[in-house]
DSSP file (Angstrom, degrees, kcal/mol; ACC not computed):
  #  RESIDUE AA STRUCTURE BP1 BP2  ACC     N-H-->O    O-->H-N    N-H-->O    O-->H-N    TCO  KAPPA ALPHA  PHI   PSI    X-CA   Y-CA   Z-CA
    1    1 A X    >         0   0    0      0, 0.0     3,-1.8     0, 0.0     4,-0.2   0.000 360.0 360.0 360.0 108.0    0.0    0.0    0.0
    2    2 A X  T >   +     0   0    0      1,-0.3     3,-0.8   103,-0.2     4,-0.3   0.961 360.0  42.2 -46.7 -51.5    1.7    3.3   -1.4
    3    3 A X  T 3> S+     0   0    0    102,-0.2     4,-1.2     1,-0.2    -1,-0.3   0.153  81.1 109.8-101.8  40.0    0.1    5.8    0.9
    4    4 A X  H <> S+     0   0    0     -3,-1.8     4,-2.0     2,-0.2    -1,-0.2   0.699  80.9  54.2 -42.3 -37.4    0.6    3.4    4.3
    5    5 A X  H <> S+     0   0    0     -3,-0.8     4,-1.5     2,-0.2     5,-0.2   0.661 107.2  46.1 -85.4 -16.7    3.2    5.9    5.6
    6    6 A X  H  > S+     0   0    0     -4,-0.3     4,-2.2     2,-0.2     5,-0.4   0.907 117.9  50.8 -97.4 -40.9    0.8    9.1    5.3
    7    7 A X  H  X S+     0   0    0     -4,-1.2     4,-3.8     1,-0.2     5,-0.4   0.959 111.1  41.6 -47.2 -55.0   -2.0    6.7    7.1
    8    8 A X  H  < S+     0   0    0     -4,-2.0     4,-0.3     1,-0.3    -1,-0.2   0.597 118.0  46.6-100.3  -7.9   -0.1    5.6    9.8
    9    9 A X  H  X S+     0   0    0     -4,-1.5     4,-3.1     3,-0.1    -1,-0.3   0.827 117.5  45.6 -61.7 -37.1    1.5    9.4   10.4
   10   10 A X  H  < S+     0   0    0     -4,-2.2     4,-0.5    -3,-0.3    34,-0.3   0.816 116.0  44.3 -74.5 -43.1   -2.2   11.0   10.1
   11   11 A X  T  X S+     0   0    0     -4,-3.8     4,-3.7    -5,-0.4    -1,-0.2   0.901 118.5  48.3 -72.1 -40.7   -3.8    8.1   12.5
   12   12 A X  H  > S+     0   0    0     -5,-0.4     4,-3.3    -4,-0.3    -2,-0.2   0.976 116.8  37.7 -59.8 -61.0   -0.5    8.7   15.0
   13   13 A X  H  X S+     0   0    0     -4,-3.1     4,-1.7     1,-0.2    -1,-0.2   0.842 111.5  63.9 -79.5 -18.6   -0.6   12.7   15.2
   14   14 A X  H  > S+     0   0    0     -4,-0.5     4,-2.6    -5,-0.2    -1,-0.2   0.970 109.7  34.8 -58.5 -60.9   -4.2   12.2   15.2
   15   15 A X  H  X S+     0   0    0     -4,-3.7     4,-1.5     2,-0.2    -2,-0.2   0.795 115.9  53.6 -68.1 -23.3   -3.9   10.3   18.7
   16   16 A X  H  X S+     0   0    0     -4,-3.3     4,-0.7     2,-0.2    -2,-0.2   0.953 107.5  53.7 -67.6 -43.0   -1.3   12.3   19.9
   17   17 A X  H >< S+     0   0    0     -4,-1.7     3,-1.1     2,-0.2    17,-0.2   0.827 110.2  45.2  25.9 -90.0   -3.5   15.3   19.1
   18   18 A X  H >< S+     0   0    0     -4,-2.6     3,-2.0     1,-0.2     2,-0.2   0.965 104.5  71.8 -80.1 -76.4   -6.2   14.0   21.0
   19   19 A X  H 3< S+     0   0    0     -4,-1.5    -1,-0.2     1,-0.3    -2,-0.2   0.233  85.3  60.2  96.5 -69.9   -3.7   13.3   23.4
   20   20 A X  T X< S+     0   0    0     -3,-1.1     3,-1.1    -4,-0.7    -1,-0.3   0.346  76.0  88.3-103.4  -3.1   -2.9   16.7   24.6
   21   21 A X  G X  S+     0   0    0     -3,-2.0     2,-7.2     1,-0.2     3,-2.2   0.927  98.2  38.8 -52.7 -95.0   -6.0   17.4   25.7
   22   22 A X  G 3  S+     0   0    0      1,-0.3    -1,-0.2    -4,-0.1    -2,-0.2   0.309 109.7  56.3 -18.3   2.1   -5.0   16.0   28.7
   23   23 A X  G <  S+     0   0    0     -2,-7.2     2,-0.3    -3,-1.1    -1,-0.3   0.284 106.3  51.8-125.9  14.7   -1.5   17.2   28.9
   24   24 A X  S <  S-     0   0    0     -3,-2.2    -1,-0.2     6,-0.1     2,-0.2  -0.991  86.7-103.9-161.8 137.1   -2.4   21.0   28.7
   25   25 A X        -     0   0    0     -2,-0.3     5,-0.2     1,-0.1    -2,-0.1  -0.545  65.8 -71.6 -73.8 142.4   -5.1   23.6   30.7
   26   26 A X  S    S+     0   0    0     -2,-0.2     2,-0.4     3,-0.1    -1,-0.1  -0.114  73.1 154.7 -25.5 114.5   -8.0   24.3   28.8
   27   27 A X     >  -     0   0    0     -3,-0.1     4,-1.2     1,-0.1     5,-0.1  -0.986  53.2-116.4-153.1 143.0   -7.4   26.9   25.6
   28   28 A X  H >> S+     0   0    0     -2,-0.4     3,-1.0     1,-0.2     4,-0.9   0.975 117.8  51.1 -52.5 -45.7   -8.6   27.8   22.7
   29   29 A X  H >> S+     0   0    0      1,-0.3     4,-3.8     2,-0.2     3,-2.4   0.984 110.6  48.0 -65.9 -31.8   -5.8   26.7   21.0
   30   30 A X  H 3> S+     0   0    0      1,-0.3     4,-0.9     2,-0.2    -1,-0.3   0.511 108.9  61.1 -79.5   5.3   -5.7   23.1   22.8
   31   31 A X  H << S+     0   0    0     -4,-1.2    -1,-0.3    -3,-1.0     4,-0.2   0.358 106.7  40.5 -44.8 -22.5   -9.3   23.2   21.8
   32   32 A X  H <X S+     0   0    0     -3,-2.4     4,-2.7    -4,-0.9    -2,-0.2   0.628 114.5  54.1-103.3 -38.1   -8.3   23.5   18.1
   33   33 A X  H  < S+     0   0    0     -4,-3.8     3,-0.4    -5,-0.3    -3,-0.2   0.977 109.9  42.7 -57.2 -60.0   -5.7   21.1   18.6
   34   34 A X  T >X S+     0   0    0     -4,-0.9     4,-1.7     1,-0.2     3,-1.4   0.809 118.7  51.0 -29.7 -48.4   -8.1   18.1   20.2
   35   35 A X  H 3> S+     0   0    0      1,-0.3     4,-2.3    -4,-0.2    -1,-0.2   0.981 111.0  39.0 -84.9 -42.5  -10.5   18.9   17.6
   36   36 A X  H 3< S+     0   0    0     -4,-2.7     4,-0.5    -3,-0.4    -1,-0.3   0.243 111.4  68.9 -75.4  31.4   -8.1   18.8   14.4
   37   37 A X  H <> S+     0   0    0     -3,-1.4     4,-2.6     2,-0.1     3,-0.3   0.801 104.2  41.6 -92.4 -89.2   -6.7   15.5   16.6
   38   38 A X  H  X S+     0   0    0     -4,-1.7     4,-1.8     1,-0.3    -2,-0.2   0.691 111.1  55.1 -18.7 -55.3  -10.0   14.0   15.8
   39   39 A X  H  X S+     0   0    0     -4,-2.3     4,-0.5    -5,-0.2     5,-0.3   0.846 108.3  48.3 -67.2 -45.5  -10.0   15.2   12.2
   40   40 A X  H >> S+     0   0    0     -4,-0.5     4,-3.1    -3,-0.3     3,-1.0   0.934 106.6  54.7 -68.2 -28.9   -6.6   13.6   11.4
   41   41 A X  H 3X S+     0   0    0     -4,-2.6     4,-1.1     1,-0.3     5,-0.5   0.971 113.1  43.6 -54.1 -70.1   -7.5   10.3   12.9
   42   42 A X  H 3X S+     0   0    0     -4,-1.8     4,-0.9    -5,-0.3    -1,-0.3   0.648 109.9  56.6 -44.1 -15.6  -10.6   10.3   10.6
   43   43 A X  H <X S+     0   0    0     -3,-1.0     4,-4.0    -4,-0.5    -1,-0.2   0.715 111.5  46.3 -79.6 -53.6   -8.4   11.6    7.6
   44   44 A X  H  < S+     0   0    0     -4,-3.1     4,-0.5    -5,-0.3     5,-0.2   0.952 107.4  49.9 -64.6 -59.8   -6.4    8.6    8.2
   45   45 A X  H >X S+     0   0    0     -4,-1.1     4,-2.2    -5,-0.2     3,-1.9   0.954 115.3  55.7  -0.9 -82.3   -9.1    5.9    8.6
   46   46 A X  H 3X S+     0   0    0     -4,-0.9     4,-2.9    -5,-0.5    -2,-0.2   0.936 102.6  48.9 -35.9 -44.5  -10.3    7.5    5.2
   47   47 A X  H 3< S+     0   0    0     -4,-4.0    -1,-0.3     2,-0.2    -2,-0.2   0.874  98.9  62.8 -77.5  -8.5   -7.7    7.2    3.4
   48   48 A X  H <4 S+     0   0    0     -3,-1.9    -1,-0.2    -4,-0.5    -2,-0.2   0.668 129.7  15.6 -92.2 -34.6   -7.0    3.6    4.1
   49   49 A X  H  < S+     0   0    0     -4,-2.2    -2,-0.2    -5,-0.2    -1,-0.2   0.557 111.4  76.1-138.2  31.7  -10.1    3.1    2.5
   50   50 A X     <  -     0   0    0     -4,-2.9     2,-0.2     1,-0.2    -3,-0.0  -0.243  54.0-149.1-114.0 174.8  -11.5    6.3    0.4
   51   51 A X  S >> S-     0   0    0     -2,-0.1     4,-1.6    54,-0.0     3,-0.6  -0.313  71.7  -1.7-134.7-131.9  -10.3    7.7   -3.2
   52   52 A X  H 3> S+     0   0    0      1,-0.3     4,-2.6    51,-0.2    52,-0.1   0.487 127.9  43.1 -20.8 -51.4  -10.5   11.1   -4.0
   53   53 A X  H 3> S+     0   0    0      2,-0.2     4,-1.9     1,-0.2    -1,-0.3   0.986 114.9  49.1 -83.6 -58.3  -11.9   13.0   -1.2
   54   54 A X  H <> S+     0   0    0     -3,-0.6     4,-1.4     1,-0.3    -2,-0.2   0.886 114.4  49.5 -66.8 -51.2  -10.1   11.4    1.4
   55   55 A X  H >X S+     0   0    0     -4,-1.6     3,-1.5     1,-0.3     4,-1.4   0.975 115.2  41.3 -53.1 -68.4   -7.0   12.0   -0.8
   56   56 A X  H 3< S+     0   0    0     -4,-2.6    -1,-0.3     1,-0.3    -2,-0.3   0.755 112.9  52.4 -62.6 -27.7   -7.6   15.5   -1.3
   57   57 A X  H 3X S+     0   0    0     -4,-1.9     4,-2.2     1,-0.2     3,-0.4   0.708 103.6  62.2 -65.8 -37.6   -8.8   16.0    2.3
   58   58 A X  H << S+     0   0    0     -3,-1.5     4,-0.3    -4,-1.4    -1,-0.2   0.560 111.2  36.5-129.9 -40.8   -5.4   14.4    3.2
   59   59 A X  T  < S+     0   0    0     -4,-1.4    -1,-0.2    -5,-0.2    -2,-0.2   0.351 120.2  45.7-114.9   8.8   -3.5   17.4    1.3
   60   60 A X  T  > S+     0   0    0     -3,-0.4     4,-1.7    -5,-0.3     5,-0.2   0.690 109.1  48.4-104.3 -58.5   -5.8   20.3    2.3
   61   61 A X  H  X S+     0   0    0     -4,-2.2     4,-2.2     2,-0.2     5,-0.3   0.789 114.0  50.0 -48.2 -31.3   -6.5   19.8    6.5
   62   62 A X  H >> S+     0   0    0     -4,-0.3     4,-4.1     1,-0.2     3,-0.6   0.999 113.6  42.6 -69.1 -65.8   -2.4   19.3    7.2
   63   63 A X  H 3> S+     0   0    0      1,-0.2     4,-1.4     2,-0.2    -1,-0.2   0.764 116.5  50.6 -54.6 -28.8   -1.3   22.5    5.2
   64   64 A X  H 3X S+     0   0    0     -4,-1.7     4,-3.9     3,-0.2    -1,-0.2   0.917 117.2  45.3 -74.9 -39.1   -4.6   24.4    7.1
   65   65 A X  H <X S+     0   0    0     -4,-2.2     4,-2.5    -3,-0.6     5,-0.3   0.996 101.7  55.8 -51.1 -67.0   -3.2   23.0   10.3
   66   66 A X  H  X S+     0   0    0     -4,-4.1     4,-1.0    -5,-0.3     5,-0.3   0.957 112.9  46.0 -43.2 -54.7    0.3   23.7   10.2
   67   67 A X  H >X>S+     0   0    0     -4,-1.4     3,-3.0    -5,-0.3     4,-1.7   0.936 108.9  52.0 -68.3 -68.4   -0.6   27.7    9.7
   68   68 A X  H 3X5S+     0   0    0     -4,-3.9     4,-3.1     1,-0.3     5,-0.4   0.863 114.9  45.0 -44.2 -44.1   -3.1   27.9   12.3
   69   69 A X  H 3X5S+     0   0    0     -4,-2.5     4,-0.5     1,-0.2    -1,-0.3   0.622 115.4  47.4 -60.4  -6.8   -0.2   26.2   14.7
   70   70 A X  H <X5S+     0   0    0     -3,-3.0     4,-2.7    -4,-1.0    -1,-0.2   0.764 112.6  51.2-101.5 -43.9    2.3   28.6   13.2
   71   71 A X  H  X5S+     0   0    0     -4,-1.7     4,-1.5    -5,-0.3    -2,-0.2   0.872 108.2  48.9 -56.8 -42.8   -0.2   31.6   13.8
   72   72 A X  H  <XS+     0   0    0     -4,-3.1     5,-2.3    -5,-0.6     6,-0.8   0.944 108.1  52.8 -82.6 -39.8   -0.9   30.8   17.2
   73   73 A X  H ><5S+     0   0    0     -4,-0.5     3,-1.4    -5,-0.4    -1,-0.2   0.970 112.1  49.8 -39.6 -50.0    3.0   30.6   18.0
   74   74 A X  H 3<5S+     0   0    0     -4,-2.7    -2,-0.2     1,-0.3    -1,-0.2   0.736 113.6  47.6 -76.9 -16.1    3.3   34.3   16.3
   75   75 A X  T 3<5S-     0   0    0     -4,-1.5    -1,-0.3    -5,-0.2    -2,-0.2   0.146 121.3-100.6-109.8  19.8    0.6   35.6   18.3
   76   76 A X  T < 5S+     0   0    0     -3,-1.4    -3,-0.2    -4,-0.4    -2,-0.1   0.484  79.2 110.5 105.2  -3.7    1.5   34.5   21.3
   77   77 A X  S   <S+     0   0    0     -5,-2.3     2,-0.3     1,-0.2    -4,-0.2   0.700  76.8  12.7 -85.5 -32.3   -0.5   31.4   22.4
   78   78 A X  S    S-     0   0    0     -6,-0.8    -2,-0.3   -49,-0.1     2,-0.2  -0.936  79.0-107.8-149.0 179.8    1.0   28.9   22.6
   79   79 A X        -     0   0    0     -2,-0.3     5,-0.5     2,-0.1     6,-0.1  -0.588  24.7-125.2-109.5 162.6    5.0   28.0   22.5
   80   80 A X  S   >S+     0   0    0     -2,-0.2     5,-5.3     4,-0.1     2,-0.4   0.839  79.3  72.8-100.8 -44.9    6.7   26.5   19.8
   81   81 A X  T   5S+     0   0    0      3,-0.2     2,-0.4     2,-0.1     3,-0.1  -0.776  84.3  26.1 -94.7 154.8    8.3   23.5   21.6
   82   82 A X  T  >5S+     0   0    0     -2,-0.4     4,-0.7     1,-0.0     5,-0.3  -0.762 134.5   5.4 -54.6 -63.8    7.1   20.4   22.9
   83   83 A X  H  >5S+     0   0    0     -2,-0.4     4,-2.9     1,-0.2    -2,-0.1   0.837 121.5  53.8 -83.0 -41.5    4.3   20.0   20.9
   84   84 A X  H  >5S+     0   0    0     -5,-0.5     4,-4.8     2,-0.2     5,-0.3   0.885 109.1  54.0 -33.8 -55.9    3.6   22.8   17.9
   85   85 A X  H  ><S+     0   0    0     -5,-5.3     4,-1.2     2,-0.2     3,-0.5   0.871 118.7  36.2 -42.8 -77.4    7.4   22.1   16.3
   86   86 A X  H >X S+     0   0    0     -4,-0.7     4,-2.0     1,-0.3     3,-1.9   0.907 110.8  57.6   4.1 -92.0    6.5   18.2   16.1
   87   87 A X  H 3< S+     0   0    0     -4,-2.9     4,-0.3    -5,-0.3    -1,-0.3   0.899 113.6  39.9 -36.1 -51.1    3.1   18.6   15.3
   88   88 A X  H 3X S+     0   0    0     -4,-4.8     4,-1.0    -3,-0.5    -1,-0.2   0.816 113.0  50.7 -49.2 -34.8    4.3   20.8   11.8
   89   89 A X  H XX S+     0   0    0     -3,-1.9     4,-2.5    -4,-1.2     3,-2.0   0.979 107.7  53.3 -81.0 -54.3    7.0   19.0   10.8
   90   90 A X  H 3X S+     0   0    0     -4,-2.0     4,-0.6     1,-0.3    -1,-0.2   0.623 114.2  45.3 -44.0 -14.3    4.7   15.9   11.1
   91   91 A X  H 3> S+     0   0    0     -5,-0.4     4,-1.1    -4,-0.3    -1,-0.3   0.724 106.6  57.5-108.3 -23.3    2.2   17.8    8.7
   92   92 A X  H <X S+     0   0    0     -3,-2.0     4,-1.4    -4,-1.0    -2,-0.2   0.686 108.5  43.0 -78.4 -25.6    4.8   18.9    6.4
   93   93 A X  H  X S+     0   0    0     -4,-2.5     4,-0.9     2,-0.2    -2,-0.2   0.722 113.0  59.0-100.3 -25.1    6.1   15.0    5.5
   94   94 A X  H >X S+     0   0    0     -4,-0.6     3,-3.8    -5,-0.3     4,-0.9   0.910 114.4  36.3 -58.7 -92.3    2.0   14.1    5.3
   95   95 A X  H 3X S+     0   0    0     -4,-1.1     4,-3.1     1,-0.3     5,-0.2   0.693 111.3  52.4 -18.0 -51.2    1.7   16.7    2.6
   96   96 A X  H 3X S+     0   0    0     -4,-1.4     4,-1.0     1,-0.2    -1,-0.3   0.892 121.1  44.7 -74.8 -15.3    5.2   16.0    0.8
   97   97 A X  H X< S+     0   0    0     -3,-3.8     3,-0.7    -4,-0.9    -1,-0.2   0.974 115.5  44.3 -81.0 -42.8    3.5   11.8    0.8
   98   98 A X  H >< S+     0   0    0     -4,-0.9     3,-0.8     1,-0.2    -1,-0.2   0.708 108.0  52.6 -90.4 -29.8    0.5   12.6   -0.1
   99   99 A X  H 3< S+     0   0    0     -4,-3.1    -1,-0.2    -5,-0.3    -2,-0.1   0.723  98.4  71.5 -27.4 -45.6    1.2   15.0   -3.0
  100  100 A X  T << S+     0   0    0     -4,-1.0     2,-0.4    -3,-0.7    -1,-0.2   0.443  88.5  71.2 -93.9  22.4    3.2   12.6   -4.3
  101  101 A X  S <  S-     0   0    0     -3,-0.8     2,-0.1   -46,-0.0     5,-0.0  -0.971  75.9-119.9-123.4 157.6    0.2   10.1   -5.3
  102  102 A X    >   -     0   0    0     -2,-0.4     3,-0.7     1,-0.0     4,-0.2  -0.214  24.8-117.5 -80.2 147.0   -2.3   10.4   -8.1
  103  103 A X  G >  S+     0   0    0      1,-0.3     3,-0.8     2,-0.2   -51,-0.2   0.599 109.8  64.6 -64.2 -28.1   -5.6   10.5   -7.3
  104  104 A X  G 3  S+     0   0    0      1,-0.2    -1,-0.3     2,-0.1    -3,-0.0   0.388 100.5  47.4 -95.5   7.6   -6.2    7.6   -9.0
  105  105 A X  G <         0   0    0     -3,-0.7  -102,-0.2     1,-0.1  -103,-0.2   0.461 360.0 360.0-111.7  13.9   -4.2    5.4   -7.0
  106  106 A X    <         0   0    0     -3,-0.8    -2,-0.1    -4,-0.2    -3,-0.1   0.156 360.0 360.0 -92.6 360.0   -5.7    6.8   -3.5
């Protein structure tokens, strides 16, 4: 399965994600994380067994993430290390995998 590595990052940061609810006092931003926590798990799920949408979902939700986590750093919300850095990078190597398949092989 070509696009195993983008599942089993997408299902992983998903649960980490979700995760950090627990590891962090209540915020909006750990409110956005938990909830796109949720959204990657389900991305990942999808994709394992979707075509098109799932694919495309796959290459939209990471890139949306990664700037809202970038945003919140520059404005003050949250801190860049433990979790944000991690969390980006992990959404920048989902993109460069998922880019690199055809829709028609999703």
């Amino acid at each position: 399965m070509r696009n195993g590595p983008a599942i089993a990052l997408l299902a992983a940061t998903g649960i980490l994600h979700i995760y950090h609810f627990w590891l962090t006092p209540p915020s909006l931003p750990m409110v956005t994380t938990v909830l796109f926590g949720w959204v990657y798990l389900g991305i990942g799920v999808a994709l394992a067994f979707a075509g098109r949408k799932a694919l495309w979902a796959a290459r939209i939700v990471p890139a949306v993430g990664a700037v809202l986590a970038l945003g919140s750093v520059v404005q003050g919300q949250q801190k860049l290390l433990p979790w944000v850095l991690p969390f980006v990078i992990v959404d920048l190597i989902v993109l460069w995998l998922v880019w690199r398949m055809r829709p028609a092989e999703a």
